[in-house]
C-alpha positions, 0 to 999 in steps of 0.5 A: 547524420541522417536517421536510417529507415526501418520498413517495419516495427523493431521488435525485442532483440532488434538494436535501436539507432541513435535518435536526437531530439529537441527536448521539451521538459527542458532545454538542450537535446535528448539523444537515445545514445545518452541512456546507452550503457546507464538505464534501460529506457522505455520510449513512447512515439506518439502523433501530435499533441492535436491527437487527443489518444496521444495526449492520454498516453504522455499523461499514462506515461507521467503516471507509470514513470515514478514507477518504473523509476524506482526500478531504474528505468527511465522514460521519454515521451516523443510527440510529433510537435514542433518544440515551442507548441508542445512547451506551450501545452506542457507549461498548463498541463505539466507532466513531473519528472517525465522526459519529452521531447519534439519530433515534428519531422517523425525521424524517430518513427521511421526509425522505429518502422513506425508506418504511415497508414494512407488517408483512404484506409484512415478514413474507411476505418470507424471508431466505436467509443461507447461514452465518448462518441455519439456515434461510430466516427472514422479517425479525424472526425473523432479528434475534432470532437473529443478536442473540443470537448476536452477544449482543446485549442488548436493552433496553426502549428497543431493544424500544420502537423494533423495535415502531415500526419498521415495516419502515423501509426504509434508505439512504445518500446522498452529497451536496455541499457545495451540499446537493444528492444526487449518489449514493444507495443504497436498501434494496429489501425483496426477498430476493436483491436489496438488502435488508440489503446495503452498497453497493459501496464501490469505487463509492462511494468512485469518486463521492466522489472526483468530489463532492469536487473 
């Protein structure tokens, strides 16, 4: 069964498709359909692990989790990975208690009206990171640097994903137990705006108290 196409980002009331991944944390498959009708869950769709941002957002993730596990939400990390590299990273950099799973085709992105941005709109933009850039960089070059200076090491398969990337925007959704989106953040590809930044956490975990009821 294919998965649909949204042409933009779902937004709170829009029902969310039925999505099935490779797990990470485990072995077997994940779908969206399981958490139908028995938690509320809050999904993150992130680029590959070869994007530093992407990997702070799973670690931010793993943080809230307990959190928001205590008011039975549950929640699902997707990385534009394929499944043996991301168990890989994941076995040196474990992540407790907390769902993932592998999406290196980026259905659920398209699910989820996740857009591409084309390379020439990446490139044009620059990313001013005081403390952690020497100096404004547009998107891939500030990867390059922070991966190596977080000594992250690129395989083959990480390079074959930064090369499909295409500016893949981001997102994190909160839905209910009736697989409708009651919150969502969106990753806006504008410097000083929400491109590389987390939501707020106080105001998610303020929404995932209401869903949770």
């Amino acid at each position: 069964m294919s998965t649909p196409y949204v042409d933009h980002p779902l937004q709170p009331g829009d029902p969310v498709p039925n999505v099935v991944f490779d797990a990470i944390s485990r072995e077997g498959k994940i779908a969206l359909d399981d958490f139908r009708g028995r938690s509320p869950l809050l999904i993150g769709l992130f680029r590959g692990l070869h994007c530093p941002f992407c990997r702070r957002h799973v670690a931010a993730m793993a943080y809230l989790n307990p959190m928001l596990r205590e008011k039975g939400v549950q929640s699902l990390a997707v990385v534009n990975t394929p499944v043996e590299r991301a168990r890989l990273y994941f076995r040196y950099h474990p992540i407790p208690d907390l769902l993932a799973a592998s999406d290196p085709v980026k259905a659920s992105h398209r699910a989820f009206g996740l857009p591409e941005v084309g390379i020439d709109a990446v490139m044009a933009i620059r990313i001013d990171l005081p403390g952690e850039l020497p100096e404004p960089m547009n998107p891939m070059a500030m990867d390059e640097f922070i991966n190596e200076k977080e000594g992250y090491q690129m395989t083959e398969a990480d390079r074959q994903m930064m090369t499909a990337d295409k500016g893949q925007l981001v997102g994190q959704f909160l839905i209910d137990r009736d697989g409708i989106v009651r919150w969502s953040f969106t990753e806006v590809l504008e410097p000083g705006v929400q491109t590389f930044k987390a939501p707020n956490s106080q105001e998610l975990i303020s929404v995932a108290s209401q869903v949770a009821l």
